[in-house]
C-alpha positions in Angstrom: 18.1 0.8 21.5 16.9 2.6 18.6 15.3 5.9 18.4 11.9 6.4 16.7 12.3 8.9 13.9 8.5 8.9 12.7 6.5 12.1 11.8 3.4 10.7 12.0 1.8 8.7 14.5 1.0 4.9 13.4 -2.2 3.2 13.4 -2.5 -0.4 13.3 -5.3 -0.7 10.8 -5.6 -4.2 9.2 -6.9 -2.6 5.2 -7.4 -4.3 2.1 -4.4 -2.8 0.0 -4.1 -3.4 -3.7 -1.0 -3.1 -5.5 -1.1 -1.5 -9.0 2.4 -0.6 -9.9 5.4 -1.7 -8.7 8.3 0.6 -10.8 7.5 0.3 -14.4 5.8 -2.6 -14.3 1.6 -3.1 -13.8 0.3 -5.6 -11.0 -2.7 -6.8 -9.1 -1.4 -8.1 -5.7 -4.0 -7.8 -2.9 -2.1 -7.4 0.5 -3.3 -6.2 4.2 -2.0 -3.0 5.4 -0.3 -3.7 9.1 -0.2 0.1 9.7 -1.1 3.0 8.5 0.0 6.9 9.0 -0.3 10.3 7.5 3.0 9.6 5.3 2.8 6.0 4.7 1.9 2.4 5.2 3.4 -0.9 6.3 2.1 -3.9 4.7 2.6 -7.4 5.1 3.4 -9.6 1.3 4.7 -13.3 0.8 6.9 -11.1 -1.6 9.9 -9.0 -1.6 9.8 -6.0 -2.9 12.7 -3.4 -4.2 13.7 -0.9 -1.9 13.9 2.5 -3.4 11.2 1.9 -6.5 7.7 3.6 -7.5 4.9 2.3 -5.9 0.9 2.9 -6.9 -1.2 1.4 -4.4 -4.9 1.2 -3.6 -6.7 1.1 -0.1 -9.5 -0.1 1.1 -11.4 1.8 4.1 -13.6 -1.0 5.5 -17.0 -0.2 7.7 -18.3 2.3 5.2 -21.1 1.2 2.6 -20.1 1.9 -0.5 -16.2 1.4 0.3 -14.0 4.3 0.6 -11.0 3.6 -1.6 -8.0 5.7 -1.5 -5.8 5.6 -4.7 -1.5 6.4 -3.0 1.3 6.8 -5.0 4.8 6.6 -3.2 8.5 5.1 -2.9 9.2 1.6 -1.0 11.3 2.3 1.8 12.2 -1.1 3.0 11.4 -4.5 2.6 11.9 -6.9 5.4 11.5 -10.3 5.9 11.5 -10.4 9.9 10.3 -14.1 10.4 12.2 -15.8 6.8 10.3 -18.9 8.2 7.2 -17.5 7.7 8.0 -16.3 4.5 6.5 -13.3 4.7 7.9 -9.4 4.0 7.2 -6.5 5.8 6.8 -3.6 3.3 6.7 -0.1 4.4 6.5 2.6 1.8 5.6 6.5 1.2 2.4 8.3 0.5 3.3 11.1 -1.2 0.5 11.4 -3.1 -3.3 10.5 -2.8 -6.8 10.9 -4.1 -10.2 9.6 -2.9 -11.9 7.3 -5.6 -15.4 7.2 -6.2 -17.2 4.1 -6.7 -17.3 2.9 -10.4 -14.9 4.9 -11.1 -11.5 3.0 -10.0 -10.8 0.5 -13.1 -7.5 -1.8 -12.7 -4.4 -0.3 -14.4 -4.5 -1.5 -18.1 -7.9 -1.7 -18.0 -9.9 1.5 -20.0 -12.5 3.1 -18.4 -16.0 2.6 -20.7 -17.8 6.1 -21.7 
């Protein structure tokens, strides 16, 4: 029986979650969050992902009009794959930072913002 170290309670929130960064290296990977919490997110990928790197992630708040989109940056703190014959991973990383984007102004990493 293991005992539950979370902080923060969990929400099981199915987001829209855009992956921007993974490490050193610039993505675009949309995913669906499977949880969500003060201090992180678990998300569900048909990818694994390194445990321990730099992640930059985007999400998604749906039911608001324009979209609330919340910009994270964090470390992946394990990468799962509970099912291997449903090939899926179960990512769960950090949010140890964040910032609320407005609309028009997120652009894609790589992508420079017109004046």
């Amino acid at each position: 029986m293991s005992v539950e170290q979370r902080r923060a309670q969990r929400y099981n929130l199915q987001l829209p979650l855009e992956i921007v960064r993974l490490g050193g290296r610039r993505v675009s990977r949309t995913e669906r969050t499977r949880n969500i919490s003060s201090g992180g997110v678990c998300f569900v990928t048909p990818d694994d992902v390194e445990v321990g790197g730099r992640i930059e992630y985007v999400i998604t708040l749906s039911g608001s009009n324009p979209p609330v989109k919340i910009r994270c940056l964090g470390k992946v703190l394990r990468s799962l794959q509970p099912r291997p014959a449903e090939g899926q991973f179960e990512v769960a990383c950090t949010m140890e930072r964040y910032s609320f984007v407005r609309t028009g102004e997120f652009q894609p990493v790589g992508v420079p913002a017109t004046a």
